[in-house]
N, C-alpha and C positions, 0 to 999 in steps of 0.2 A: 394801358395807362394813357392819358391824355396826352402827355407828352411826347409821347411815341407816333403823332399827328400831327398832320398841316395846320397851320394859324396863322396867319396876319391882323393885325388888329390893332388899336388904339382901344385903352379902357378908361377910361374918364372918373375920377373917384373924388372923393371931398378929404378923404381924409386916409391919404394912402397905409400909414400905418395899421390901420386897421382893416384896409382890402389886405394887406399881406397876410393878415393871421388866415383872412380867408382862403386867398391862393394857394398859402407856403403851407398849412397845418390841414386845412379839409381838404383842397383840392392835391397835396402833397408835388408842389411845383419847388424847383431850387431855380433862383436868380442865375441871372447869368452876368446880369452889371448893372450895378446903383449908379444913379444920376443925383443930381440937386432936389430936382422936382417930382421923380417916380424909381422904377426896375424895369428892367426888361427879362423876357422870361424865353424861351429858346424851346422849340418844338419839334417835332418831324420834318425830315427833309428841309434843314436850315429855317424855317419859318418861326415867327419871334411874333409879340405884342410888347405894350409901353405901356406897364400902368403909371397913371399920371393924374397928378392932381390940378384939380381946376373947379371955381364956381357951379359950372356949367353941367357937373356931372347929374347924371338920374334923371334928366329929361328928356331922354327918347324913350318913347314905347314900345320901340320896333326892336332886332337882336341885334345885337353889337360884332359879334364873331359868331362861327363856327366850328367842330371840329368834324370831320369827316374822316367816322372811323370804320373797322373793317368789322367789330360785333358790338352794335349798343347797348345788346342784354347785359353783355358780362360789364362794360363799364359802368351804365346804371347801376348795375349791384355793386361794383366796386367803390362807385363813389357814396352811394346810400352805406356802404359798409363804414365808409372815413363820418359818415353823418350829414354829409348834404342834403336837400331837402329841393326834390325837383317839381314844379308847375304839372299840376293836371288843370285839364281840360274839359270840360263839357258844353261845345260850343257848336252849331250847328257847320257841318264840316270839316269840324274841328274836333274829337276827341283821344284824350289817353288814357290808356290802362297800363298800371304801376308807372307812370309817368313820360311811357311811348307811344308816341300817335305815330298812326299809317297812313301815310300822305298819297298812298296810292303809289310811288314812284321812290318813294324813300320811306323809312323810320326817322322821326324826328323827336327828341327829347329838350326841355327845356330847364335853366338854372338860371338862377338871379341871386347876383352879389351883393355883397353888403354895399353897394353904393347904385341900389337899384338899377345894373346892367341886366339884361338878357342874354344869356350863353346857352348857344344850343351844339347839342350834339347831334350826329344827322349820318345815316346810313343806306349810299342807295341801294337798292334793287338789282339784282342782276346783275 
């Protein structure tokens, strides 16, 4: 499970209530402490993110966080099990099969929240 991995991150949302149904119910994440303005969520080896509400959320293209986990298969299927729906690819350099690209050096998977984040999960090699 996801939470059983490293995270640092800031998550930018419009409307946090409803990033939680995403985290707390698909991704199956438990809060660790409510603030005013977002949660924080509590990971592997102490590592934590801040979702938080702001304007400014869903305008990066780039990925927000990662997790770096020890088998991407099983957690892709775990989370496609809970009904998340992960980014394929068919990109020159760039593709996935069932939603795992071979980065040559890593496995990389990719997720987008309901406040248009990129979260990838990411396994290296050797």
């Amino acid at each position: 499970m996801l939470q059983n991995f490293p995270m640092y991150a800031y998550i930018p949302v419009r409307d946090v209530a409803r990033a939680r149904q995403f985290y707390e119910q698909q991704l199956g994440f438990t809060p660790k402490r409510e603030a005013e303005s977002g949660v924080v969520y509590e990971f592997g080896e102490g590592t934590s993110c801040f979702l938080y509400a702001t304007p400014n959320a869903g305008t990066s293209k780039a990925s927000q966080a990662f997790w770096e986990v020890d088998d991407i298969e099983r957690e892709v299927a775990e989370l496609k099990g809970r009904g998340v729906k992960f980014e394929e690819y068919d990109l020159p350099g760039l593709k996935t099969e069932d939603g795992i690209a071979d980065l040559g050096f890593a496995w990389m998977a990719w997720i987008v929240d309901p406040g248009r984040n990129a979260l990838a999960i990411l396994q290296f090699k050797g």
